[in-house]
C-alpha positions in Angstrom: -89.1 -127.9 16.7 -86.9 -125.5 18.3 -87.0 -121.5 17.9 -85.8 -120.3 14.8 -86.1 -116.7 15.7 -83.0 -115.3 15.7 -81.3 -112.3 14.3 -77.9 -114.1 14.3 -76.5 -117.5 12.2 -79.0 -120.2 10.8 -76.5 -122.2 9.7 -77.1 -124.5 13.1 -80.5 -124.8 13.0 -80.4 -128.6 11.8 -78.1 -128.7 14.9 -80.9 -127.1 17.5 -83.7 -128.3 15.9 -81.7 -132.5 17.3 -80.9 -131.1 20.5 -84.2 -129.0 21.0 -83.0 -126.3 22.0 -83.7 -122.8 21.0 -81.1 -121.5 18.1 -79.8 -118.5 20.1 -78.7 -120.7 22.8 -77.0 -123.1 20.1 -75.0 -120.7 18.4 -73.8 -119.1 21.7 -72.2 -122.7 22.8 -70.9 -123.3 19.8 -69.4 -119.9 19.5 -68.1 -120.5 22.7 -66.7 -123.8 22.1 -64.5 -122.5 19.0 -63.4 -119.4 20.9 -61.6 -122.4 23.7 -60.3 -124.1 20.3 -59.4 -120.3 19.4 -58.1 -119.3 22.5 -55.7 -122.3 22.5 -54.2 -121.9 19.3 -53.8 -117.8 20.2 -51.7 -119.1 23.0 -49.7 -121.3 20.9 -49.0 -119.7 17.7 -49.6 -116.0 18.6 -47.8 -116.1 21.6 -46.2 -112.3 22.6 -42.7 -114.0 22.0 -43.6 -114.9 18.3 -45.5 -111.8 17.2 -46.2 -108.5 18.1 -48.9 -106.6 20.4 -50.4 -105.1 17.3 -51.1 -108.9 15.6 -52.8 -109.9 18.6 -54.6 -106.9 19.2 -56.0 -107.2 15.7 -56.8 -111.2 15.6 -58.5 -110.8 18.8 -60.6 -108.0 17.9 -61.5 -109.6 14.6 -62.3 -112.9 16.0 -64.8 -111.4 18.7 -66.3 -109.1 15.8 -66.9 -112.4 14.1 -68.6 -114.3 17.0 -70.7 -111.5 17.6 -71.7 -111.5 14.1 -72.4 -115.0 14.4 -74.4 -115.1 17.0 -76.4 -111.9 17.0 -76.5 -110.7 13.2 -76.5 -106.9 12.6 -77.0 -106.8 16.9 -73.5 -107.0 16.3 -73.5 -103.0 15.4 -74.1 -102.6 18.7 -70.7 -103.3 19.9 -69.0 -101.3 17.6 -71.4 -98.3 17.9 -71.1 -98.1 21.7 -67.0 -98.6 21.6 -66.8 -96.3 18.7 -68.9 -93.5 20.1 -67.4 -94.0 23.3 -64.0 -93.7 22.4 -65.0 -90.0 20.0 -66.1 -88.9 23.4 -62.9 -89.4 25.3 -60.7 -87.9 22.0 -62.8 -84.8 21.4 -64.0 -83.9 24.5 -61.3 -84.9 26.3 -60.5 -87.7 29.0 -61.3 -85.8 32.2 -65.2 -85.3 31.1 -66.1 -89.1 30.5 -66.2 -90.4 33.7 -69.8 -89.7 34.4 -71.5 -89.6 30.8 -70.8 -92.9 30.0 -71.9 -94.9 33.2 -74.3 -97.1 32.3 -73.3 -98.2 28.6 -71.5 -101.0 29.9 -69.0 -102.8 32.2 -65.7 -102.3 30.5 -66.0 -98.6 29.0 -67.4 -96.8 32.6 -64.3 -99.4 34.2 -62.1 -97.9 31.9 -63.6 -94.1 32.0 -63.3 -94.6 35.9 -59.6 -96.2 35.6 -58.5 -92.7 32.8 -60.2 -90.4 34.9 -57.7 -91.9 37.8 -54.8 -91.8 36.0 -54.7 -88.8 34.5 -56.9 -86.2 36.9 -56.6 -87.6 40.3 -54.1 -87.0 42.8 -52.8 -90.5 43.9 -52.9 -89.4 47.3 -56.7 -89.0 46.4 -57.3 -92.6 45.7 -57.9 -95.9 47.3 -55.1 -98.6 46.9 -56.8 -100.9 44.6 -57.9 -97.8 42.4 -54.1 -96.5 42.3 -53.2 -100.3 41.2 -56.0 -99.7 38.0 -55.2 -96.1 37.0 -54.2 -96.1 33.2 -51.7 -93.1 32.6 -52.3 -92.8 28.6 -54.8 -92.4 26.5 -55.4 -96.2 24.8 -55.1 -96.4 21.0 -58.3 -97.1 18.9 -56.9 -100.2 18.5 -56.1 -101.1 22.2 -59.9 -100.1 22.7 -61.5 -102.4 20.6 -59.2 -105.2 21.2 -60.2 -104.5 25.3 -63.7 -104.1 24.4 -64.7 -106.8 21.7 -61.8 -109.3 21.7 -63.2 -112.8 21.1 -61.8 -114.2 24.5 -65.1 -112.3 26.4 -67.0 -110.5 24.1 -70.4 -113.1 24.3 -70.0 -114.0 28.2 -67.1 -111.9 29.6 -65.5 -111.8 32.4 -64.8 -107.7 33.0 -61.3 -107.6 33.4 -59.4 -104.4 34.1 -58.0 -102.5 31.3 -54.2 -102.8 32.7 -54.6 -106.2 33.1 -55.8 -107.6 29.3 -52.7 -104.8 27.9 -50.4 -106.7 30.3 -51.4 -110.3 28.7 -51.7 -108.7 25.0 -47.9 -107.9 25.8 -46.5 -110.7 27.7 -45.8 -109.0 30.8 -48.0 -111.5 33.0 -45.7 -113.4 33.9 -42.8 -111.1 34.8 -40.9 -110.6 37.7 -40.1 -107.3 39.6 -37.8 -107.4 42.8 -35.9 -103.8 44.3 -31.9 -103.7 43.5 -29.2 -102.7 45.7 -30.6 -98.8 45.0 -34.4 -98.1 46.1 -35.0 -96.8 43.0 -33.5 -99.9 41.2 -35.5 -102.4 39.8 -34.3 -106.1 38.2 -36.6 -107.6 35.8 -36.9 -110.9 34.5 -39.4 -113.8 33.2 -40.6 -116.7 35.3 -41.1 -119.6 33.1 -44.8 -119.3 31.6 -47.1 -121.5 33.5 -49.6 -124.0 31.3 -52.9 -123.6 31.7 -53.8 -126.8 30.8 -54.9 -128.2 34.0 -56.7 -125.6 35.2 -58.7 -125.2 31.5 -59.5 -129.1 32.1 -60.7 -128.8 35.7 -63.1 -125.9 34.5 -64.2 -127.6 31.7 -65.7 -130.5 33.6 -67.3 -128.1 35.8 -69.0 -126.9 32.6 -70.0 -130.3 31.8 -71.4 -131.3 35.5 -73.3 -127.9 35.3 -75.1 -128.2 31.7 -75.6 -131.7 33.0 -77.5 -130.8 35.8 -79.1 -127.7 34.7 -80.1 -130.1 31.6 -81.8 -132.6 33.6 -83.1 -131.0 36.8 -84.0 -127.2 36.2 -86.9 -128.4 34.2 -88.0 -130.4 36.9 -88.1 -127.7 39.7 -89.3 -124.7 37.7 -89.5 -121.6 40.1 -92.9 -120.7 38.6 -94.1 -123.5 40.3 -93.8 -121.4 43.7 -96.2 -119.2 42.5 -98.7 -122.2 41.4 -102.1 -122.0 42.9 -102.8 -125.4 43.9 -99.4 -126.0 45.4 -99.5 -123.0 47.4 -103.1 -124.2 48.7 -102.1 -128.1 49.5 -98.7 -127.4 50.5 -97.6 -127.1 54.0 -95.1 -124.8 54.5 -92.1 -126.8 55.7 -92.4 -128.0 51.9 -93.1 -124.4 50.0 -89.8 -123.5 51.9 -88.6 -126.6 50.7 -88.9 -126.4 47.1 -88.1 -122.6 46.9 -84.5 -123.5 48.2 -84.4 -126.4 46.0 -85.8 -124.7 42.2 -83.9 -121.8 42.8 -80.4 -124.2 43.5 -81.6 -125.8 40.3 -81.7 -122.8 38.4 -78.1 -122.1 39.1 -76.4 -124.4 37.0 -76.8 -122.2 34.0 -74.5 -119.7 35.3 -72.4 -121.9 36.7 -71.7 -123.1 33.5 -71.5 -120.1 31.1 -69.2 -118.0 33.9 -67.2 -121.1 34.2 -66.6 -121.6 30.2 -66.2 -117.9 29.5 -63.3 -118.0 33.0 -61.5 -121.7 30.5 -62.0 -120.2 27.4 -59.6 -116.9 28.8 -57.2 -119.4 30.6 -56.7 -121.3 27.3 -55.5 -118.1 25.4 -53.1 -117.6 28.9 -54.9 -115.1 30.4 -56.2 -115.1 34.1 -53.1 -115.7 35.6 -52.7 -114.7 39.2 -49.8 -116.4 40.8 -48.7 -119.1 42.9 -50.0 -120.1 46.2 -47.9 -121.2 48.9 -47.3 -124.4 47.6 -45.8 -123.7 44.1 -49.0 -124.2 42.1 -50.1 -121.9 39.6 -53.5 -119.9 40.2 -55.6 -119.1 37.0 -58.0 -117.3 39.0 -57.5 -113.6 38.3 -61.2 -112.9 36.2 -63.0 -115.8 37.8 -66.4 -114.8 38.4 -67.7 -117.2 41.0 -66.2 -119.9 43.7 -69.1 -122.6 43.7 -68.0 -124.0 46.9 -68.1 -120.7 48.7 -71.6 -120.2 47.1 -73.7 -122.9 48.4 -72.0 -122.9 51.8 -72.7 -119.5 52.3 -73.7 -118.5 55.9 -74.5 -114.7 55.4 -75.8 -112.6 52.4 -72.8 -110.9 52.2 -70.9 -114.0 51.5 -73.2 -115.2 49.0 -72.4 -112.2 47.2 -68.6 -111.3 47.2 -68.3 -115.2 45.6 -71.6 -114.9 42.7 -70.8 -113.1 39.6 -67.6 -111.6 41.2 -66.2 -109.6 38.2 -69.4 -107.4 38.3 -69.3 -107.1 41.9 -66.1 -105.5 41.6 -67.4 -103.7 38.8 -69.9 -102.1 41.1 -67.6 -101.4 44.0 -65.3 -99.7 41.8 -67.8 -97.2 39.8 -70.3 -96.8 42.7 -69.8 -97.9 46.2 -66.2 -96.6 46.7 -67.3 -93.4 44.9 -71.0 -92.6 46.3 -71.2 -89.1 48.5 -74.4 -90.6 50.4 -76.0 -94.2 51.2 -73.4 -96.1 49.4 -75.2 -99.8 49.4 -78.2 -98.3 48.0 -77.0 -96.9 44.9 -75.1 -99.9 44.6 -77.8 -102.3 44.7 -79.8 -99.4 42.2 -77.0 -99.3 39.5 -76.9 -103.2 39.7 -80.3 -103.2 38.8 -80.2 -100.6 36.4 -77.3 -102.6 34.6 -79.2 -106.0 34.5 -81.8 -104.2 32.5 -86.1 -103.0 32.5 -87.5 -106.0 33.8 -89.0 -105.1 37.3 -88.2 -108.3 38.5 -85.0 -107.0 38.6 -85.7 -104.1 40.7 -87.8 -105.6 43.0 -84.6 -108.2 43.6 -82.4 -105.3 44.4 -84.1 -103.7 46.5 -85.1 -106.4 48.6 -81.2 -107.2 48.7 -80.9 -103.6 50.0 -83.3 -104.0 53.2 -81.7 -107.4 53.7 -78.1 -106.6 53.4 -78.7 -103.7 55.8 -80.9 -106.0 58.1 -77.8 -109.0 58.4 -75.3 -106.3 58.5 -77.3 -105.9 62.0 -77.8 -109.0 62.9 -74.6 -109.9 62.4 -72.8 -107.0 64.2 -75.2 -107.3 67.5 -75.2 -111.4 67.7 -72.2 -113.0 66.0 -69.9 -112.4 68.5 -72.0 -114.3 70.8 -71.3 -117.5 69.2 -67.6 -117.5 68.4 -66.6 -120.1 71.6 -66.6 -122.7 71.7 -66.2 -124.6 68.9 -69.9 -126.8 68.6 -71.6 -123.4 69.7 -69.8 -121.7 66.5 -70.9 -124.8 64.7 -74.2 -124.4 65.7 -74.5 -120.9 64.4 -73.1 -121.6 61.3 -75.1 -124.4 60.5 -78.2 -122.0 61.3 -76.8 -119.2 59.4 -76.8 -121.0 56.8 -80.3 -122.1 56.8 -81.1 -118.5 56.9 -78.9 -117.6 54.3 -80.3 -120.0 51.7 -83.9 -118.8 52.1 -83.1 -115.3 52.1 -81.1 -115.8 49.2 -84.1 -117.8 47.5 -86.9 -115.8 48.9 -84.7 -112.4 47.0 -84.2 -113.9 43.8 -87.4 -115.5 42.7 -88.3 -111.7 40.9 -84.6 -111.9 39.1 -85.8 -114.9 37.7 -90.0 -114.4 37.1 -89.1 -111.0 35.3 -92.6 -109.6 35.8 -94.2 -107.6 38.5 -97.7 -109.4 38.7 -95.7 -113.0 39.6 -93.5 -111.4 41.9 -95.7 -109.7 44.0 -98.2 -113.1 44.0 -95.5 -115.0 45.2 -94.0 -112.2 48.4 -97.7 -112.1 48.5 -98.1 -115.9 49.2 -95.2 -115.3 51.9 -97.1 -112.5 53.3 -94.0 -110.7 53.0 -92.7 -112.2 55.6 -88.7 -111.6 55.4 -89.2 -107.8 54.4 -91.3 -107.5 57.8 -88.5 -109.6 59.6 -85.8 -107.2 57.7 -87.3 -104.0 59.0 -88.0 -105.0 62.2 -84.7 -106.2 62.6 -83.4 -102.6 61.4 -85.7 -100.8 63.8 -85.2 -102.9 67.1 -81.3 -103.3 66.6 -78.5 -100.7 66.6 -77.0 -99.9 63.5 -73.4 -99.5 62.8 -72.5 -96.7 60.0 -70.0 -98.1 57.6 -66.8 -96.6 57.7 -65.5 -95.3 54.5 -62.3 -93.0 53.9 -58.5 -93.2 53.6 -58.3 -93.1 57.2 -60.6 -95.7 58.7 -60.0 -99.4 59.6 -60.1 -100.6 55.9 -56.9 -99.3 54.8 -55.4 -100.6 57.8 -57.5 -103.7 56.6 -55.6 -103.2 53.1 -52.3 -102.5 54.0 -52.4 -106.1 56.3 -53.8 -108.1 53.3 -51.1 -106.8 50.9 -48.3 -107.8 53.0 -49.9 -111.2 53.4 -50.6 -111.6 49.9 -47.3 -110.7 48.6 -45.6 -113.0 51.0 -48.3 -116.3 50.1 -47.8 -115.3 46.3 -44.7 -114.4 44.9 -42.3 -117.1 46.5 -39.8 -114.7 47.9 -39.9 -112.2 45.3 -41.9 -108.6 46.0 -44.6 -108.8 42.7 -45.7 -109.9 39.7 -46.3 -106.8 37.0 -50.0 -108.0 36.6 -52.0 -105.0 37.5 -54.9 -106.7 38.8 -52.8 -109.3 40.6 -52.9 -111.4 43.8 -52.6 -108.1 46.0 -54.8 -106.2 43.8 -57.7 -108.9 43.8 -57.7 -109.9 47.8 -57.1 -105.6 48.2 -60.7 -105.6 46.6 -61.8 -108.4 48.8 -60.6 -106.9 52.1 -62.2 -103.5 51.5 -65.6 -105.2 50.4 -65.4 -107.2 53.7 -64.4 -103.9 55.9 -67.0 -101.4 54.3 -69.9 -103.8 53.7 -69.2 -106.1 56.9 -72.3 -107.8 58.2 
């Protein structure tokens, strides 16, 4: 029989008790699965040309207060407790004093402290182009608070979306059009026809399907506890315990893939994530995607890796932390994340392992890429060995993330004798380090300025922007900066 220990909804226990499954996991699919039948009639009958901001402000927040009821039982105080305490401190003490207190409690109340604090006390000639394109200039309404914080679109799997950017869908503005009049300070407004989501909803949703599909029937065949088992690591040679590490920790990525991807549909289906059209007309409802699959496992660096898993919260951190740190920027970064995640040292022992290797590719890649650009096969070559690299590293940092406890991780960097953090510090002591460059006036905003141009040529079709915050410029803004202050 499967787990009935839950503080949430029995009602489906007949239901995981077939499928044997625990219940927790149950009523979290399900949930999800009626917020993309929810999300779709939102679109269709609450739709900001038939009702007002307020309506859909309120259904949303009262849907997502329901799933969380659902699924977690009185848990579900939780969410209300944080957003209501949260939201005392930025009315009674005052926006300008909540951009520190509040930095762990979670993704969407420090985004939103951060994005106040911008607005409203901050020069803009004091902020970073993607930062002046978040600022909020008011204080939110209760109402707008909750809805952002608990509607039922992301409150069980997310994505973090920016505060500007979930007002600008509430009101219908997503898909207006902004181009300068005959004056400079003239603007002309007017709606595109809406886009359907349809297509892209569909295309996500069989990537769900693929992924539980896999993640159904191989993950249990490739646990990663089985790297740490003491008869394989004693008759296994070690082409195959490098191997299997690559291959139980590819298997255990299905389960993400799957949630990220129906959290990403289950937004799209209420018409929210849309980001523009690419060069060839179509539609992109990729705005609060949080990972590029592809990208993932072709990745030749660590860096690359990265900027495409779990993307929202990589933004998330850049925004909070990395921009914002005084001294060794990566390293709080990588400390916060773990902090976020939660107590299980696993998780600490991940991140800081991903510090020392970060550090050590950045080298690596600054002192030998350049090497290998020309020709063609010997760029090939490289890449195809990069990526070798990549994958182990990747698998060799994250086996803690998933074994939780200290005593497993260290037996299994033990059965490695450690081998990649000697490699890592070596590499940092024998090659020259460059010192990211940070700052309004280095590189990156040159970086910045190129990529907006670019983007607002490929994505508006002639026209200067769309009034999504967040937007096409906004997004690849983030992406340019991450590449130029983190470059390996």
């Amino acid at each position: 029989m499967a787990t009935t220990s839950t503080t949430g909804s029995t009602l489906l226990q007949p239901l995981s008790n077939a499928v044997q499954l625990p219940i927790d996991q149950v009523n979290f699919v399900v949930c999800q699965l009626f917020a993309l039948l929810a999300a779709i009639w939102f679109r269709t009958y609450l739709h900001s040309s038939k009702t007002s901001s307020f309506i859909r402000h309120v259904v949303a927040t009262l849907l997502g207060l329901y799933l969380a009821l659902f699924c977690f039982g009185w848990y579900a105080l939780h969410f209300l407790v944080q957003s209501g305490i949260s939201y005392c401190i930025m009315v009674i003490i005052g926006v300008e004093n909540t951009h520190n207190p509040m930095m762990i409690i979670t993704q969407k109340i420090t985004s939103l402290a951060y994005e106040i604090h911008d607005g409203m006390f901050r020069k803009d000639e004091e902020l970073t182009p993607s930062q002046r394109g978040l600022a909020v200039r008011r204080m939110p309404s209760l109402l707008e608070y909750l809805s952002y914080n608990c509607n039922f679109m992301g409150i069980l799997a997310g994505p973090l979306c920016s505060y500007k950017d979930y007002i600008t869908f509430i009101e219908g503005r997503s898909y207006q059009v902004t181009q300068s009049g005959t004056s400079s300070r003239e603007e002309l407004h007017w709606e595109r026809a809406e886009p359907s989501p349809n297509v892209a909803v569909i295309q996500k949703l069989l990537v769900c399907g693929l992924s539980l599909f896999f993640h159904l029937t191989i993950c249990n065949t490739f646990p990663v506890e089985h790297n740490i088992d003491e008869r394989f690591q004693a008759a296994a040679w070690w082409p195959a315990k490098v191997i299997y590490l690559y291959v139980s920790l590819l298997a255990a990525r299905p389960k993400y893939y799957f949630a990220w991807t129906l959290a990403d549909a289950i937004n799209n289906a209420a018409g929210f994530g849309f980001r523009g059209y690419d060069r060839n007309g179509e539609a992109r409802w990729d705005l609060i995607s949080n990972l590029r699959i592809q990208q993932i496992e072709m990745s030749t660096s660590f860096k690359m890796f990265l900027d495409n898993w779990n993307i929202q919260t990589a933004l998330w951190l850049k925004r909070v932390c990395y921009e914002r740190a005084s001294w060794s920027p990566t390293i709080q970064t990588f400390v916060l994340s773990a902090i976020w995640h939660g107590v299980y040292p696993g998780y600490y022992l991940t991140f800081l392992t991903g510090v020392l290797m970060t550090l050590a590719a950045r080298a690596v890649r600054n002192n030998v890429r350049h090497y290998f650009t020309e020709p063609p096969h010997l760029k090939l070559l490289y890449d195809v060995i990069t990526w070798i690299i990549t994958q182990i590293t990747i698998s060799y940092t994250v086996v803690p993330f998933v074994l939780l406890s200290i005593k497993p991780s260290l037996m299994f960097y033990s059965s490695w004798y450690y081998c990649l953090h000697i490699v890592g510090i070596l590499v940092l002591l024998l090659l020259p380090v460059k010192k990211a460059q940070r700052g309004k006036n280095t590189q990156e905003n040159v970086q910045l300025s190129r990529s907006k141009k670019f983007d607002e040529r490929e994505y508006s079709l002639g026209q200067n922007s769309f009034s999504t915050t967040n937007n096409v410029c906004s997004q690849n803004q983030e992406v340019a900066s991450r590449h130029s202050s983190l470059n390996q």
